[in-house]
VEXNUTI-627820 format. One line per field, with one value per residue: residue number from 0; residue in one letter; chain; x, z, y of N, C-alpha, C in turn. Coordinates in pm, 1 decimal, always signed. Layout:
N
k = (NUM	...)
r = (A	...)
c = (A	...)
neast = (X	...)
nup = (Z	...)
nnorth = (Y	...)
caeast = (X	...)
caup = (Z	...)
canorth = (Y	...)
ceast = (X	...)
cup = (Z	...)
cnorth = (Y	...)
END
This chain:
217
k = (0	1	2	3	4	5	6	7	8	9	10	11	12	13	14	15	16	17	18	19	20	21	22	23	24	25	26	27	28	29	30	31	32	33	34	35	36	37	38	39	40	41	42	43	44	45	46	47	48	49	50	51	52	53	54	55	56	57	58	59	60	61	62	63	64	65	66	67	68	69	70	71	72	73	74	75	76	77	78	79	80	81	82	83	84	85	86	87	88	89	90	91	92	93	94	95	96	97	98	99	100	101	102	103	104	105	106	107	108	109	110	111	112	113	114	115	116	117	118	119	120	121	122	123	124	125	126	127	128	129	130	131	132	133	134	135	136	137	138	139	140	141	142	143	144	145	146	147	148	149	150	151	152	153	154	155	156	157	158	159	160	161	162	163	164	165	166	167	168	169	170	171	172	173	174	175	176	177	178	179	180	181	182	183	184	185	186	187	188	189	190	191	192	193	194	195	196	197	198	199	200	201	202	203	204	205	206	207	208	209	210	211	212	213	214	215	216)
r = (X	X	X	X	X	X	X	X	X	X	X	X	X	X	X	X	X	X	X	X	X	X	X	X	X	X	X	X	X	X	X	X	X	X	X	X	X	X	X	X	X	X	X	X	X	X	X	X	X	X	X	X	X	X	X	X	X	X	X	X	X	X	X	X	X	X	X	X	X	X	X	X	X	X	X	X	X	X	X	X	X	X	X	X	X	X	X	X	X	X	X	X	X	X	X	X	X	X	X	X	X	X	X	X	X	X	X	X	X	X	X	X	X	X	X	X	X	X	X	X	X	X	X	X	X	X	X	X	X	X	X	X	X	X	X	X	X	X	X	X	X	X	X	X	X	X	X	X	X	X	X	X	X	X	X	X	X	X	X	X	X	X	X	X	X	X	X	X	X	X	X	X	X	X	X	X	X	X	X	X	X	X	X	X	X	X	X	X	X	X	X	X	X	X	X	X	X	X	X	X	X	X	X	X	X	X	X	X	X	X	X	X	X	X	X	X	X)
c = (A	A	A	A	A	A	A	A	A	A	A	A	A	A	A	A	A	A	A	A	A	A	A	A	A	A	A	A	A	A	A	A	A	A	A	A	A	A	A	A	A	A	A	A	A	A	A	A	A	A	A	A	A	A	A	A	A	A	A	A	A	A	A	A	A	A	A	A	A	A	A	A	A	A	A	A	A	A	A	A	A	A	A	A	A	A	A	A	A	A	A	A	A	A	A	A	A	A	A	A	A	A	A	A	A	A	A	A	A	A	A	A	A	A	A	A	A	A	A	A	A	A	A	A	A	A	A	A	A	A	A	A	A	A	A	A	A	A	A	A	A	A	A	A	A	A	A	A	A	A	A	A	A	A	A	A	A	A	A	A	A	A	A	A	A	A	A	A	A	A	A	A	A	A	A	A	A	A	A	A	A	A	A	A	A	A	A	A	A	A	A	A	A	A	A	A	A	A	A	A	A	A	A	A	A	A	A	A	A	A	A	A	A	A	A	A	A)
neast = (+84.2	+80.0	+230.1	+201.6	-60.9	-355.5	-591.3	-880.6	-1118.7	-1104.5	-1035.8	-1015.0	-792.1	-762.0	-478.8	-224.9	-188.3	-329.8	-460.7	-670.5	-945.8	-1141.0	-1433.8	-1662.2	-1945.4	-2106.3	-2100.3	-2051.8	-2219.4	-2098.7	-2089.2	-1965.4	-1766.0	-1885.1	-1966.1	-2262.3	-2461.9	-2776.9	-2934.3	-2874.7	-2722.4	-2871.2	-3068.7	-3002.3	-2885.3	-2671.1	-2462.8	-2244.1	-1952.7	-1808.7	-1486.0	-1327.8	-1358.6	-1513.7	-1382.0	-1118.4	-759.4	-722.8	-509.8	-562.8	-794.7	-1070.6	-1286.7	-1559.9	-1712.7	-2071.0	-2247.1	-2604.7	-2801.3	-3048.7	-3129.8	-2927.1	-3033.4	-3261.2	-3272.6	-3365.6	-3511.1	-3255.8	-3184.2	-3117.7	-2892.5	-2717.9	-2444.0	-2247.0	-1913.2	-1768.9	-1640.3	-1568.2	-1503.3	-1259.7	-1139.5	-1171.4	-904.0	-660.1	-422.5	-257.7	-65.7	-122.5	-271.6	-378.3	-583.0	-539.3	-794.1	-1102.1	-1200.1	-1521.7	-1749.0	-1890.6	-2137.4	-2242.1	-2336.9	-2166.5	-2123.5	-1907.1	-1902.6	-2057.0	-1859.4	-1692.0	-1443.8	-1331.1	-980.6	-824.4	-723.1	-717.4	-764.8	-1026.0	-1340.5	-1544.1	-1347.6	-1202.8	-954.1	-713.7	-669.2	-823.6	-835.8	-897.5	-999.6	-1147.2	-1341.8	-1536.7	-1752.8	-1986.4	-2099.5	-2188.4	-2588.8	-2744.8	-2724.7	-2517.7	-2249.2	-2119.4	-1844.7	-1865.0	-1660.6	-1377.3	-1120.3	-1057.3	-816.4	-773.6	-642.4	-577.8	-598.0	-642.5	-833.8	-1009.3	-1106.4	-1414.8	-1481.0	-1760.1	-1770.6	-1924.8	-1749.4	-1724.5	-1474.6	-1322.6	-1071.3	-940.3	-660.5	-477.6	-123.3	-221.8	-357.2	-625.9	-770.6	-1050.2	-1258.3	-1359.0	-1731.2	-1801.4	-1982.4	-2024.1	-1973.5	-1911.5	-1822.1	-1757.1	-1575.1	-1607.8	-1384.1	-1264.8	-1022.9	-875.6	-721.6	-754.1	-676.7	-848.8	-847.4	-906.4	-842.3	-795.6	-842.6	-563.9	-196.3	-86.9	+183.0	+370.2	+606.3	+784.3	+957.2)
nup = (+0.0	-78.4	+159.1	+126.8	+109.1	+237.7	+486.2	+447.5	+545.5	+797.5	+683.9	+797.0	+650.8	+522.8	+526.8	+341.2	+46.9	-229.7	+2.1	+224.2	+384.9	+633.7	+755.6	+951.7	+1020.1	+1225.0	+1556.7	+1521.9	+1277.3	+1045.4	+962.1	+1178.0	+1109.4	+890.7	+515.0	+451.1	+598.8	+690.3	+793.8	+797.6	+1069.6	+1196.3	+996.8	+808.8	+448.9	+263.8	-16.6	-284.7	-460.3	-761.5	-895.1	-1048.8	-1200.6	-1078.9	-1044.8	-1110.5	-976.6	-645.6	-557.2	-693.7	-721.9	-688.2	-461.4	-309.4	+19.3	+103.5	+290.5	+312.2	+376.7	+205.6	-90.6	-390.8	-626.4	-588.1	-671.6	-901.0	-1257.6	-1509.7	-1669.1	-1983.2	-2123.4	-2184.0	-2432.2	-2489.4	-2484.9	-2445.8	-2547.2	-2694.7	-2918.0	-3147.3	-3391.0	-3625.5	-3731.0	-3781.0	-3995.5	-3997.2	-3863.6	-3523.1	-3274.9	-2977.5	-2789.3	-2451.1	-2221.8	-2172.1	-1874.1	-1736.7	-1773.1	-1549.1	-1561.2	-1653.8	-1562.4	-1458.5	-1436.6	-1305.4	-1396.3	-1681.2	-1750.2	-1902.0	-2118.7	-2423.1	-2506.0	-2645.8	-2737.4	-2714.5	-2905.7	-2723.9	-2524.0	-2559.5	-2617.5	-2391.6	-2372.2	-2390.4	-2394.4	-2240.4	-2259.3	-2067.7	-2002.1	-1746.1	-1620.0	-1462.8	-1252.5	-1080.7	-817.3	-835.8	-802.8	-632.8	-810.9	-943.6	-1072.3	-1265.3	-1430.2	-1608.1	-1801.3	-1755.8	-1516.4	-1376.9	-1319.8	-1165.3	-1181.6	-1043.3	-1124.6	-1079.4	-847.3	-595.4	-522.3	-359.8	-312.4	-300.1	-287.7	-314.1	-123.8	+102.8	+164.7	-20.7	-73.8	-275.8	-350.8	-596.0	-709.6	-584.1	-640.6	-749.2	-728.8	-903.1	-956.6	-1174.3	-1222.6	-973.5	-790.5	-773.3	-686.1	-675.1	-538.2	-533.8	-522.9	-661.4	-988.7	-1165.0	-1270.6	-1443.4	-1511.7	-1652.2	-1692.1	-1855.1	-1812.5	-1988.3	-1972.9	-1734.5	-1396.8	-1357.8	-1220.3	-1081.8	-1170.1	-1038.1	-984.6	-807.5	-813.5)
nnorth = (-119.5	+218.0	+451.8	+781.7	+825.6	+978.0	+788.2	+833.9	+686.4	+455.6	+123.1	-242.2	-566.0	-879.7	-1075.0	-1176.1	-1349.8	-1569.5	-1742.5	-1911.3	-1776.0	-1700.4	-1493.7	-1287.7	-1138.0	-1159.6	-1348.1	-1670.5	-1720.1	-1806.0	-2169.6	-2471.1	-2679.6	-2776.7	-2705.9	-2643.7	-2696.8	-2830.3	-2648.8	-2306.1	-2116.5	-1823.5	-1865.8	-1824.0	-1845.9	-2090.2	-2054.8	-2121.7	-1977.7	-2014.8	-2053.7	-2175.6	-2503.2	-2804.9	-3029.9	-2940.6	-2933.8	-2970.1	-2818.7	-2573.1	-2557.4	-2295.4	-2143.2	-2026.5	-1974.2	-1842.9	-1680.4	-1556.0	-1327.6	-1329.3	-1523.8	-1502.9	-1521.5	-1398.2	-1134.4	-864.2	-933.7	-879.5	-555.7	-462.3	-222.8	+80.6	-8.4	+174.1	+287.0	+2.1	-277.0	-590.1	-659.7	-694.0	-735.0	-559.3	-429.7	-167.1	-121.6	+165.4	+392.7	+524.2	+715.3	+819.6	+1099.8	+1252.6	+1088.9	+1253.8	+1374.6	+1317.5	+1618.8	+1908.1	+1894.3	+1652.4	+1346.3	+1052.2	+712.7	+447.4	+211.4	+359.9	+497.8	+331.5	+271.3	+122.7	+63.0	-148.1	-495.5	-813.2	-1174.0	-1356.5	-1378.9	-1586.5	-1802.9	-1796.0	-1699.3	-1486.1	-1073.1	-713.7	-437.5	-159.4	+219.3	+383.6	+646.8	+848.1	+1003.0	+1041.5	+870.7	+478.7	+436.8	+277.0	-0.6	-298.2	-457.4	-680.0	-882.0	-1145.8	-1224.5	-1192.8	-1136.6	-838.1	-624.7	-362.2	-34.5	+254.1	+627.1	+895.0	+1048.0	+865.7	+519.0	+345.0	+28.7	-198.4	-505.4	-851.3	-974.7	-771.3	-422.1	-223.5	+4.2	+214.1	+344.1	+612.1	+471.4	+215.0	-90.3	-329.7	-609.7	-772.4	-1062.1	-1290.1	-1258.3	-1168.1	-976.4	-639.3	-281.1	+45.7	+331.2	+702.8	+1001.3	+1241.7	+1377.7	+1087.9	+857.2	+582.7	+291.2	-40.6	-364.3	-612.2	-992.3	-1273.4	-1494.0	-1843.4	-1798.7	-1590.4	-1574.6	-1272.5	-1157.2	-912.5	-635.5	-456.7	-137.0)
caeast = (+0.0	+100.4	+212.2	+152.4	-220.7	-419.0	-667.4	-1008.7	-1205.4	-1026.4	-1094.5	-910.7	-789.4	-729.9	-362.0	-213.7	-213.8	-377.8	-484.4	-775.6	-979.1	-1332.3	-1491.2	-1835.1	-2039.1	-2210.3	-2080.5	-2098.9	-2244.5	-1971.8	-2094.2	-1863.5	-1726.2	-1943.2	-1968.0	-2344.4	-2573.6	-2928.2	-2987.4	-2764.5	-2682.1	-2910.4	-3125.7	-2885.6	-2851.6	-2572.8	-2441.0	-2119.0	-1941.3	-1687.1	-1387.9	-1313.9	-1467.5	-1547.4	-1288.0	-954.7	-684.4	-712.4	-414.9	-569.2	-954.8	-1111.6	-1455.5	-1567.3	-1854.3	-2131.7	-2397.2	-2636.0	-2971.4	-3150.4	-3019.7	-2853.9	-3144.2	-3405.0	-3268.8	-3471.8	-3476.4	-3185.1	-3230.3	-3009.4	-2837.2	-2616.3	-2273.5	-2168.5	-1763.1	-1720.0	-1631.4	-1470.8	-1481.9	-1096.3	-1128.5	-1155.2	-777.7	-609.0	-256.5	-154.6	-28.9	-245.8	-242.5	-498.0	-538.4	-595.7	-936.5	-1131.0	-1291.8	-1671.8	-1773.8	-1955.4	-2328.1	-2274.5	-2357.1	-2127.4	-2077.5	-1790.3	-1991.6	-2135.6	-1755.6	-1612.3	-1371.5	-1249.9	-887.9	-757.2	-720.8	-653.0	-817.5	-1176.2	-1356.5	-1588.6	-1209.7	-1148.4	-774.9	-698.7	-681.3	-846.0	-739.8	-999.6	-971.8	-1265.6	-1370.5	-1652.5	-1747.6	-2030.1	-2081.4	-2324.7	-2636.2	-2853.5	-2681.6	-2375.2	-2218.0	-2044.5	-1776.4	-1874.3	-1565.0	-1259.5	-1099.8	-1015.2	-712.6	-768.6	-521.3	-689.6	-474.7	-715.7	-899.2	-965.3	-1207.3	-1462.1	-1532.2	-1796.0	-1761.9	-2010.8	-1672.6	-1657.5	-1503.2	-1147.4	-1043.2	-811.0	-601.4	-363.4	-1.2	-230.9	-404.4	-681.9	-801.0	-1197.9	-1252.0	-1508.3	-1826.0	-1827.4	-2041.0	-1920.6	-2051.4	-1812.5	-1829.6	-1620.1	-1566.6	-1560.8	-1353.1	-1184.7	-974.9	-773.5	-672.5	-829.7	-664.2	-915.7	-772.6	-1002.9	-788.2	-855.4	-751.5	-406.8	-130.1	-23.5	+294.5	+385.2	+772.9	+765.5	+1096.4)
caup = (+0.0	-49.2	+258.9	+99.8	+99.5	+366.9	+511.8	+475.0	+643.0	+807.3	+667.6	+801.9	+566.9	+551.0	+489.8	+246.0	-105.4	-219.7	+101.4	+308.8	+453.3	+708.5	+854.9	+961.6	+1069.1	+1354.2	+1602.7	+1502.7	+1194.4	+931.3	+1038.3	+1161.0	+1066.7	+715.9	+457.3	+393.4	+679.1	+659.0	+865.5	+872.5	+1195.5	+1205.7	+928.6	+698.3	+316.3	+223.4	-146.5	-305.2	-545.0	-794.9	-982.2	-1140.4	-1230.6	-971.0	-1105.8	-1085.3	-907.0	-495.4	-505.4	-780.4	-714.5	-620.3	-460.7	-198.3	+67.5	+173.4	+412.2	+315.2	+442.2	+135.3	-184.1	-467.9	-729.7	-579.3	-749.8	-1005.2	-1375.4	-1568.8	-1836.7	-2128.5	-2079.4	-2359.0	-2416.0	-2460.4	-2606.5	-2402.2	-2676.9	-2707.9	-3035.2	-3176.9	-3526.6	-3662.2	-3698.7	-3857.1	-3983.5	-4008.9	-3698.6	-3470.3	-3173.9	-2844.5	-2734.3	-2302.2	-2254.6	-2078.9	-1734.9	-1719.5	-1709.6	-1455.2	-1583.2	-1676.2	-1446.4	-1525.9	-1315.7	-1333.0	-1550.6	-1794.5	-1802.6	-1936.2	-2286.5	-2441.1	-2576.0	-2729.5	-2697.6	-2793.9	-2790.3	-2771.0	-2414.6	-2527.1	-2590.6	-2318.5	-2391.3	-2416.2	-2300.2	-2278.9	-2195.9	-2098.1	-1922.2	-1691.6	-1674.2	-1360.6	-1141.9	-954.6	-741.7	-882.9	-699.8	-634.2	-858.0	-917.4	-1180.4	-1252.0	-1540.3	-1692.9	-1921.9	-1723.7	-1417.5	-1368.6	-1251.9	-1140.5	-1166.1	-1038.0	-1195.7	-1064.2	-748.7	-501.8	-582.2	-283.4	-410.0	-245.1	-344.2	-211.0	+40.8	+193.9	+102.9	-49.0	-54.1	-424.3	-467.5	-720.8	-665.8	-549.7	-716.5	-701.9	-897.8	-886.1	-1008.9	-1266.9	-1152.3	-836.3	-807.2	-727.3	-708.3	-706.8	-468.1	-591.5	-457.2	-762.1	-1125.3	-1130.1	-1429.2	-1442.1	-1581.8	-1640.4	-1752.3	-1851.4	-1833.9	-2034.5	-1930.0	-1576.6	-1293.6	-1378.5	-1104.1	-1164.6	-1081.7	-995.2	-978.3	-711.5	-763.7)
canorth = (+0.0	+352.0	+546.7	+888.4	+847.1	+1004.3	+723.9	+882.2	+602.8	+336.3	-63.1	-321.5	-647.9	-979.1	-1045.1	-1288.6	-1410.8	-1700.6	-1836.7	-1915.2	-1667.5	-1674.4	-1378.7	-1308.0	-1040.4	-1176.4	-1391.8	-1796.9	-1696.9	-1926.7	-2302.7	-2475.0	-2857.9	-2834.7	-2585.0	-2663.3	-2762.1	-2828.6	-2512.2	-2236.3	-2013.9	-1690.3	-1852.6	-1776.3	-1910.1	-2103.4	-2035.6	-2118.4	-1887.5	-2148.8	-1997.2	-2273.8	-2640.0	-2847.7	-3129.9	-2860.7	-3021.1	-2909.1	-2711.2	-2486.8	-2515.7	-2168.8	-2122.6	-1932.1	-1992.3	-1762.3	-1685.4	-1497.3	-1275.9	-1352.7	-1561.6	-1385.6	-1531.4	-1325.4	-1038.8	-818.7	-939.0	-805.4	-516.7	-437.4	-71.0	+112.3	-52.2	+257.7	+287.4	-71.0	-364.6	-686.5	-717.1	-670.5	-844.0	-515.9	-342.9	-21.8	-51.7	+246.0	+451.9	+581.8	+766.7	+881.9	+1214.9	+1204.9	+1086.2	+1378.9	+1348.1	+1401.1	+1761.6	+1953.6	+1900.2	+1528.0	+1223.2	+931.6	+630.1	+377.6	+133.2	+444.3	+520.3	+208.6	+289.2	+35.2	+94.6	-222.7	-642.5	-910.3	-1256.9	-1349.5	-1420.6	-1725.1	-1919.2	-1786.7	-1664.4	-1303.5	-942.5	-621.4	-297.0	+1.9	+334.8	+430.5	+790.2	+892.8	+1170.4	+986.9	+659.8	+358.2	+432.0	+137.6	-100.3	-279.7	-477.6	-815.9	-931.3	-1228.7	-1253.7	-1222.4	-1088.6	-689.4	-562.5	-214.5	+57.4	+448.5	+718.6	+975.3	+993.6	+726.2	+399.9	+293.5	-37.8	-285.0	-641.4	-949.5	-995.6	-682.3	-344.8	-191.8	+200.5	+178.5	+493.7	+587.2	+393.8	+119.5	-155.3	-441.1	-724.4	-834.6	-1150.9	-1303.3	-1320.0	-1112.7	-842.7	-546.4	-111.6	+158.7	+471.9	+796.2	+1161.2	+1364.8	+1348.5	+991.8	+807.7	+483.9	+218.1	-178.3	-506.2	-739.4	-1102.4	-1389.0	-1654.5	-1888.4	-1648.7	-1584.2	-1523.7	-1189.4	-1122.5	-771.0	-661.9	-312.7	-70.0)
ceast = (+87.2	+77.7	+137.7	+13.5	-289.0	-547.3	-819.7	-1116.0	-1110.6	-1053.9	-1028.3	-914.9	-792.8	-587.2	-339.7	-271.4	-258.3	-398.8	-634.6	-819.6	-1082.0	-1317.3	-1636.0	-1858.2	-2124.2	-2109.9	-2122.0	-2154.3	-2184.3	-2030.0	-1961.8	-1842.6	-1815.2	-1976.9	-2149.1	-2486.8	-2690.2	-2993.6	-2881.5	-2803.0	-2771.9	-3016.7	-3083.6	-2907.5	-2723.0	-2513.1	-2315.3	-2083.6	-1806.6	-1618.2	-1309.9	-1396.5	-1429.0	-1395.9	-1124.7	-899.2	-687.1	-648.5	-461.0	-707.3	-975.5	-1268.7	-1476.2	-1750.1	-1942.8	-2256.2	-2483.8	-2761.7	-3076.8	-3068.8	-3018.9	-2988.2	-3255.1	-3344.6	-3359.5	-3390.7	-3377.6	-3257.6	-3084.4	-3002.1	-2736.7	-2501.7	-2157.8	-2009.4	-1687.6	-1785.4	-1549.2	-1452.2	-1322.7	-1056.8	-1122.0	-1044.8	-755.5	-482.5	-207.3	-182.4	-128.4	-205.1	-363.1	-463.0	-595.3	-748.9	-964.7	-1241.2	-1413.3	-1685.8	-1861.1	-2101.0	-2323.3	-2229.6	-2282.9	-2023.0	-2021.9	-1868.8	-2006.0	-1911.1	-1635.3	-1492.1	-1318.0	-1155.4	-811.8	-802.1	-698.7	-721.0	-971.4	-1209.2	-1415.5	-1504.7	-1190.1	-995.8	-793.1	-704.0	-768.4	-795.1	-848.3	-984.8	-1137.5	-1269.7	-1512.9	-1624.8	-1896.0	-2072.4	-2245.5	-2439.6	-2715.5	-2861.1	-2536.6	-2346.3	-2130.4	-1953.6	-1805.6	-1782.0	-1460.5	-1261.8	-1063.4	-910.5	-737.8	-689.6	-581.9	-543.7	-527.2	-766.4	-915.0	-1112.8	-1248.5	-1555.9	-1611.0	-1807.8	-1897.8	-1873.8	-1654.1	-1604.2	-1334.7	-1182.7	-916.1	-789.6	-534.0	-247.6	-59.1	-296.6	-508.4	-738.8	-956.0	-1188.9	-1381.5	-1591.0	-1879.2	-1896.1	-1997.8	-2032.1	-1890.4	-1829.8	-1704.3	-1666.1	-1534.3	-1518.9	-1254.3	-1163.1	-893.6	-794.5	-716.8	-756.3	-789.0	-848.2	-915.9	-940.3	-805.6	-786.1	-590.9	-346.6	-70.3	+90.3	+380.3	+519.9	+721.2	+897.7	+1075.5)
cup = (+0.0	+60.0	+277.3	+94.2	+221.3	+383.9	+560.4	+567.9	+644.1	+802.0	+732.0	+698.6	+580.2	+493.7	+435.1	+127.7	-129.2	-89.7	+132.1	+380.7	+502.4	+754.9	+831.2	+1040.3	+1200.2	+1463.2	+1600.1	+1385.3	+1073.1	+1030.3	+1053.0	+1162.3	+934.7	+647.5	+402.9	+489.1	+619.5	+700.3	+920.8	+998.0	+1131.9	+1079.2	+794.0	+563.2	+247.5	+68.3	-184.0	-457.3	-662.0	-872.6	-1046.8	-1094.1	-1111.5	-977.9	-1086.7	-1002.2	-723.6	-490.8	-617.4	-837.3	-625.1	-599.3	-276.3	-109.4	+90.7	+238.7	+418.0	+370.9	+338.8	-8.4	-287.8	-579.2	-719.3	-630.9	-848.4	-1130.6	-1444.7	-1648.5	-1889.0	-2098.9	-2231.4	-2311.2	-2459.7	-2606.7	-2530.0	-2497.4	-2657.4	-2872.0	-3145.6	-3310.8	-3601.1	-3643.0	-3808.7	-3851.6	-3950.9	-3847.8	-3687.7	-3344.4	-3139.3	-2802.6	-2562.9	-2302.9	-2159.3	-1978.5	-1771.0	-1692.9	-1620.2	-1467.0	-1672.0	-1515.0	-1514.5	-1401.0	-1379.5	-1446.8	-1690.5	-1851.4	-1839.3	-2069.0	-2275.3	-2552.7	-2712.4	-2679.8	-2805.8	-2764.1	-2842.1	-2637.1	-2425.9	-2578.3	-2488.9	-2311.3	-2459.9	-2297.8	-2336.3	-2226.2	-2209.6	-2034.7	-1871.7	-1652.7	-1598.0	-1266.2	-1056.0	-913.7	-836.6	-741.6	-737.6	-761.9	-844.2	-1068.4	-1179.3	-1384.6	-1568.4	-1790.8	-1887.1	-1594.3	-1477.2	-1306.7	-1286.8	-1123.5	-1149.9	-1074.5	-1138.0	-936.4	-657.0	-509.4	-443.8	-297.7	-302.1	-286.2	-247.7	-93.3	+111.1	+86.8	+98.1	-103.0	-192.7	-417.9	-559.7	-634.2	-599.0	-644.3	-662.0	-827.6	-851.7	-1000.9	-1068.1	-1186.3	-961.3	-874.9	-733.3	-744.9	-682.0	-675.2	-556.5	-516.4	-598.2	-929.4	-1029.6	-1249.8	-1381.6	-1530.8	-1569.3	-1722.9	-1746.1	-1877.4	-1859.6	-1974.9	-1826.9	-1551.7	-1276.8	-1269.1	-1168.1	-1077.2	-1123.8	-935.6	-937.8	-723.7	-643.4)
cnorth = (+123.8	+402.3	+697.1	+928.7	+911.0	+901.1	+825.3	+862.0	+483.2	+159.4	-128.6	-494.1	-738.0	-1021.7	-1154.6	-1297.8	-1537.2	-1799.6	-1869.7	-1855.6	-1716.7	-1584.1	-1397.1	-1187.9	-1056.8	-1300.0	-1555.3	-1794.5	-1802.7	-2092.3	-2321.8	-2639.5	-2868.3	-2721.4	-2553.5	-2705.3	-2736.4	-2689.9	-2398.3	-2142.0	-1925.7	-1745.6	-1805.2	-1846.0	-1955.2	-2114.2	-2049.1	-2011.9	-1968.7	-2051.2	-2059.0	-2412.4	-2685.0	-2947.5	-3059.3	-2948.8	-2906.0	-2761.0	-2543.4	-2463.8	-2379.5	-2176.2	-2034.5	-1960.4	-1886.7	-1756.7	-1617.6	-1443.1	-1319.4	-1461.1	-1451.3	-1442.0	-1459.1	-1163.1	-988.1	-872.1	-789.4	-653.2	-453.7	-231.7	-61.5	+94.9	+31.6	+244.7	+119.8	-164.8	-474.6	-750.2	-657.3	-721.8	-702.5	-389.0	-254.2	-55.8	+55.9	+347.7	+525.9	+638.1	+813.1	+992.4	+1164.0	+1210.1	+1181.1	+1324.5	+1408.1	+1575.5	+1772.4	+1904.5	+1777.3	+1406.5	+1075.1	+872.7	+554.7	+299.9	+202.6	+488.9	+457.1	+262.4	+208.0	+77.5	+15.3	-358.0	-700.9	-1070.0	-1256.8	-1435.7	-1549.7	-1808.8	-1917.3	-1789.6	-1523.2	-1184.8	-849.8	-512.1	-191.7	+98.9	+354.9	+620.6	+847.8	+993.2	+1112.1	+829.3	+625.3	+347.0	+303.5	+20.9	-140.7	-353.3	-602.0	-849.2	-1065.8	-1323.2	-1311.6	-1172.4	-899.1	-655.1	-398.7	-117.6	+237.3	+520.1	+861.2	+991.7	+884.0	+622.0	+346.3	+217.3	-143.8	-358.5	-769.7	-1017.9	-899.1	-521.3	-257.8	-30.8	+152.6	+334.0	+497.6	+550.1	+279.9	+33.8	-289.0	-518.9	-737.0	-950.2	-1178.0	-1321.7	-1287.3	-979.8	-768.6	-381.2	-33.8	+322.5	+595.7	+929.0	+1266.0	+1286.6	+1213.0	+906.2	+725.7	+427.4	+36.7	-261.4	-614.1	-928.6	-1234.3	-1538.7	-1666.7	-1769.3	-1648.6	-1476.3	-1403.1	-1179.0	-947.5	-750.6	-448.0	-230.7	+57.0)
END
């Protein structure tokens, strides 16, 4: 983490890479000796979240348990929204040189939330192989009210260049500034708080959840 940051509101984490994590919100809440009882604690709903096939080898199966107040299916039916300048389609290229001018932050008398301010820059690849990249710049000035949003494709590696990202995930909840970074993984839903103009930077990764490895000078 970046020292230089001033801590706005203070989170605390769970520490470690690839490991094993529980927490809980209530006291006894997480069963305990089975991931699945007939009756959870508090009336709870038990739901699993898989990140890969069931079949993966141990050391390289991902899934995650949860407990929830209500299940995640009772959600409202989808609807279709404008996809905007966000694309995966990459089949169509331009030889000849090209160049981007800086993309411009929302103005004063527009409303644009992380989602509405997706751009997609480049890639490579195609998500239903599942192998490839994308690359987009985001571009917002206010938070996702009363929705959120999920990737489908790949994972996200988040990079803020701008402002500071107050991101809630179905585990909990991460403060991203610039000089820091986070990944969200397929298939997690996620919303996206902000304080103002805010611009970064997005790796999309199509392939399984690939270890990134990150080299700090």
């Amino acid at each position: 983490r970046s020292r230089g940051c001033v801590m706005a509101d203070v989170l605390q984490y769970l520490a470690g890479f690839g490991n094993e994590f529980v927490s809980e919100a209530l006291p006894n809440a997480v069963p305990k000796g089975q991931n699945s009882p007939q009756v959870c604690p508090y009336g709870l709903y038990a739901e699993q979240l898989s990140g890969t096939a069931f079949t993966a080898p141990r050391d390289r199966n991902m899934r995650s348990w949860f407990y929830r107040i209500r299940p995640s299916v009772m959600h409202k039916p989808f609807e279709k929204i404008d996809q905007g300048f966000l694309t995966n389609n990459y089949t169509i290229t331009n030889p000849n040189q090209m160049r981007w001018l800086p993309f411009h932050l929302p103005s004063d008398d527009e409303r644009v939330d992380f989602v509405q301010g997706l751009f997609t820059v480049g890639g490579a690849g195609d998500p239903c192989s599942r192998n490839g990249i994308g690359i987009h710049v985001y571009l917002c000035n206010v938070s996702m009210e009363n929705k959120c949003f999920y990737n489908s494709d790949g994972d996200f590696l988040i990079v803020p260049q701008q402002g500071v990202l107050r991101i809630t995930t179905e585990f909990g909840k991460m403060r991203v500034a610039p000089n820091e970074i986070c990944v969200i993984q397929q298939g997690m839903r996620f919303s996206v708080n902000v304080e103002g103009p805010t611009r970064g930077y997005i790796l999309e990764v199509f392939n399984d959840h690939s270890d990134f490895q990150i080299s700090v000078q």
